[in-house]
N, C-alpha and C positions, 0 to 999 in steps of 0.2 A: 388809531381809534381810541377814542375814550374811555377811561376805567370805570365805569357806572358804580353807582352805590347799589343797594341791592334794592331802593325803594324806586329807585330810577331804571335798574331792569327790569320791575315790573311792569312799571310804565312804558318802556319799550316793546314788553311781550305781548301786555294787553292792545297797544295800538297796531302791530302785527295783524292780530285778530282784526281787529276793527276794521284796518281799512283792507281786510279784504287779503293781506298775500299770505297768510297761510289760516288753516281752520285749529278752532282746537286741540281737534286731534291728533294732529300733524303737527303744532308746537310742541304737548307733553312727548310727543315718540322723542321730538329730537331733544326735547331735556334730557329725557333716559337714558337716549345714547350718549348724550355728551357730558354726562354724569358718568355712565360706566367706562368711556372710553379718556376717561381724564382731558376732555378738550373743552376748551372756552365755546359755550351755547353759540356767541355770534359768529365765530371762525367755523364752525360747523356747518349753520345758515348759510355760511357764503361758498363753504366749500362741494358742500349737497347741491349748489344753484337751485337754493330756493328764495334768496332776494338777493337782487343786484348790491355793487355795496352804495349807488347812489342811496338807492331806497331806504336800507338800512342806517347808513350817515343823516339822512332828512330826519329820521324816523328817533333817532340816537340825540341830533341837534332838540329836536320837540322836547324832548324828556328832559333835559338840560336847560332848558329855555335861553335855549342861543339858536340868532338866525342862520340860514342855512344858504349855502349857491352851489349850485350845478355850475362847474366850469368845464365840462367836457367839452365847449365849440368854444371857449370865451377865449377871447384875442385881449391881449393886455399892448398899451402902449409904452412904447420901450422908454421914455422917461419915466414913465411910472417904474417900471420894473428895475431903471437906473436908483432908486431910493432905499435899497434891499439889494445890496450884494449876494451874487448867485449861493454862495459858501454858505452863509448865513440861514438862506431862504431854504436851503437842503436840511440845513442838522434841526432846524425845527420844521421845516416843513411847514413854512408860511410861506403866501407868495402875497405882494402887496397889487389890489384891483384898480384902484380910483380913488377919486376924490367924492366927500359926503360931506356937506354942513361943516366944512372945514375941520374935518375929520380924513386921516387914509384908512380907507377901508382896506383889508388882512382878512386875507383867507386862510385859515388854517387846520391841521389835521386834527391838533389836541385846542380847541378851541376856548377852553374853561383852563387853562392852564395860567392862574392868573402870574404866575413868576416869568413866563415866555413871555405874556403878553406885554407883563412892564420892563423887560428888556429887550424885546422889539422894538416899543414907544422912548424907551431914552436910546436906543443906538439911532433909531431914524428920527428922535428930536420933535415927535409927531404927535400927537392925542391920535387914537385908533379905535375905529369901528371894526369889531371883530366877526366874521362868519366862521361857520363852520363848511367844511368842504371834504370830497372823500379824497383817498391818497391818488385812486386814478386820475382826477379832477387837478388835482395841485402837481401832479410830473407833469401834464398836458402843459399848464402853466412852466412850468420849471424849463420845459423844452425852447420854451420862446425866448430864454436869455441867450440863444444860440444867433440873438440878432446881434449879439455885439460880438462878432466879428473879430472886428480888429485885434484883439485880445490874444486868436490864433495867427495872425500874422507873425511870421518869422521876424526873430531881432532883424537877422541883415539885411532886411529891406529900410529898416529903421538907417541903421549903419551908411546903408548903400545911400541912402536921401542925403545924409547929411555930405559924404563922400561929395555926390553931385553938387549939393550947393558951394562945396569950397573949392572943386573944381570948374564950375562957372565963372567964378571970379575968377583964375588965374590963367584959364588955358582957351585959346581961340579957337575957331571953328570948326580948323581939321582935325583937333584932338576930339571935337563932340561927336562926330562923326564917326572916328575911331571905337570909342567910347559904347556906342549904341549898336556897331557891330560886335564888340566883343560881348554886349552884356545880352543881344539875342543869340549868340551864337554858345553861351551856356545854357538854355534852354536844353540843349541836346544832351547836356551833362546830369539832368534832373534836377535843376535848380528849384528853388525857393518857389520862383513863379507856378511849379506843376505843384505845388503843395497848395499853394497860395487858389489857382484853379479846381485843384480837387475839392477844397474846402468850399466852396463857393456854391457849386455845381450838390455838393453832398447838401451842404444845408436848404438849397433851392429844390431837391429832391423828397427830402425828410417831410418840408414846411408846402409840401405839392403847390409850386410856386410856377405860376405859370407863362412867366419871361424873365429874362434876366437883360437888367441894364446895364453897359460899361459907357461912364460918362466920363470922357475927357476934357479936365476945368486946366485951366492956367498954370497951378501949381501943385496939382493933387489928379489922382484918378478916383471917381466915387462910382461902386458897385452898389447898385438895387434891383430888389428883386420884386413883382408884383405877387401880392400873399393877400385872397378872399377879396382878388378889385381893388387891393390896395399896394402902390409902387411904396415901398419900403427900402429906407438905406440900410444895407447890412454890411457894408466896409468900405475904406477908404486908404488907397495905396499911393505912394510913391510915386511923383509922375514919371519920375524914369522908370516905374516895370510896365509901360504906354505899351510901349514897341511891343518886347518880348510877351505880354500877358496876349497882347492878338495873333501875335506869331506864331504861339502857343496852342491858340482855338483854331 
C-alpha cells in the first residue's frame, strides 16, 4: 500500500467519512488506538474489519489521483501476462492487464511509485497506463501465470523428445515397439509423467476448471483446460508421454 503524505491521509480519512464506511466517531476511536498502540491508522482499519482492503486501495488511489481496478474476478490473457515475467511481476507487485490507446495497462500495488513504473516501461519496452490495485487483487492475478505450464515440466521429458526423434531415424519398427513398452512400463516406477499428471490435475483444480483436454497432434501432445467457458492451453508434451500419460489416467 501506499505511504501517503499526511495531506493525503486526510483526504483518505475525510472520504471514509463521506462515503459512508465509517462515522466520525468511529474514525477519531481508531486514531487513538492506533496512536497508542504504535500501529499504522490503515493496518488497523483492515485488521478491526472495518473496510475491506478493496474499499480502502479505491479510497487510498482517489487521494493520490491514480485510477483504480478491482481485479478480484479479472482473467488476464496469457500473452498479455507473457510481457511481464512472473519474477518481475512479484518483487514489484505489478501485473500487466491489456492493451489502451496503445498503451499496456499495469496494475499495481505501489502505484505512484514513479522509479517502478519507469523501470517496468524500459524492461517491457512499453509506454504504461498505470492503475492502482489491492495486493489481494494483484496475487489473484499473479496466480494465472500458473498457465504456463510447461515451465513445470521435468527436463527429461525434454531429454526424452529429443532421445525419440534420433532414435526414429535409426531404429525400425520392432525397436518402437519395444520402446513404448518400456517407457509405460516406468509409469509404475513414479516417473515424470505422475508429476507431470499431478501438475495438471493441481492446477485444473486451483483455477476450478471444469474439463481437461489431452489432445493428440502429430508431433506434440497439447493439454487444455476449460477456465470460466473458456478452453485454455496450459501445456504441451512430448509425443512420446501419449502412451504412458493415459496409461496413467
Amino acid at each position: 500500500m501506499s505511504v501517503l503524505s499526511s495531506a493525503a491521509q486526510k483526504i483518505v480519512e475525510k472520504q471514509l467519512v463521506e462515503s459512508k464506511l465509517l462515522t466520525e466517531e468511529k474514525l477519531n476511536e481508531i486514531k487513538e488506538k492506533a496512536k497508542s498502540d504504535s500501529t499504522p491508522l490503515f493496518s488497523l482499519l483492515l485488521k478491526e474489519e472495518l473496510v475491506t482492503n478493496e474499499e480502502l486501495t479505491k479510497i487510498i488511489a482517489s487521494a493520490n489521483n491514480v485510477p483504480y481496478v478491482n481485479l478480484s474476478t479479472a482473467r488476464v490473457d496469457p500473452e498479455i501476462l507473457k510481457l511481464l515475467s512472473k519474477d518481475i511481476a512479484q518483487q514489484y507487485m505489478a501485473v500487466p492487464l491489456g492493451e489502451m490507446n496503445n498503451k499496456l495497462v499495469i496494475a499495481m500495488l505501489d502505484a505512484d511509485n514513479i522509479q517502478a513504473v519507469d523501470f517496468l516501461s524500459n524492461k517491457i519496452g512499453r509506454a504504461l497506463k498505470v492503475y492502482s490495485a489491492s495486493e489481494e487483487g494483484i496475487r489473484s492475478v499473479l496466480k494465472q501465470y500458473a498457465l504456463e505450464l510447461d515451465e513445470q515440466i521435468p527436463d527429461s521429458f525434454n531429454d526424452e523428445q529429443e532421445n525419440q526423434n534420433d532414435s526414429d531415424e535409426k531404429k525400425g519398427s520392432q525397436k518402437k515397439t519395444n520402446d513404448k513398452k518400456a517407457t509405460i512400463k516406468t509409469i509404475v516406477q513414479d516417473s515424470p509423467i505422475s508429476k507431470a499428471l499431478s501438475t495438471i490435475l493441481e492446477f485444473a483444480a486451483k483455477n476450478r476448471a471444469s474439463d481437461i483436454h489431452i489432445e493428440p497432434l502429430e508431433k506434440e501432445l497439447k493439454i487444455r483446460a476449460r477456465i470460466d467457458g473458456v478452453l485454455r492451453e496450459i501445456m504441451k508434451l512430448p509425443k512420446s508421454t501419449e502412451a504412458p500419460l493415459v496409461s496413467r489416467i
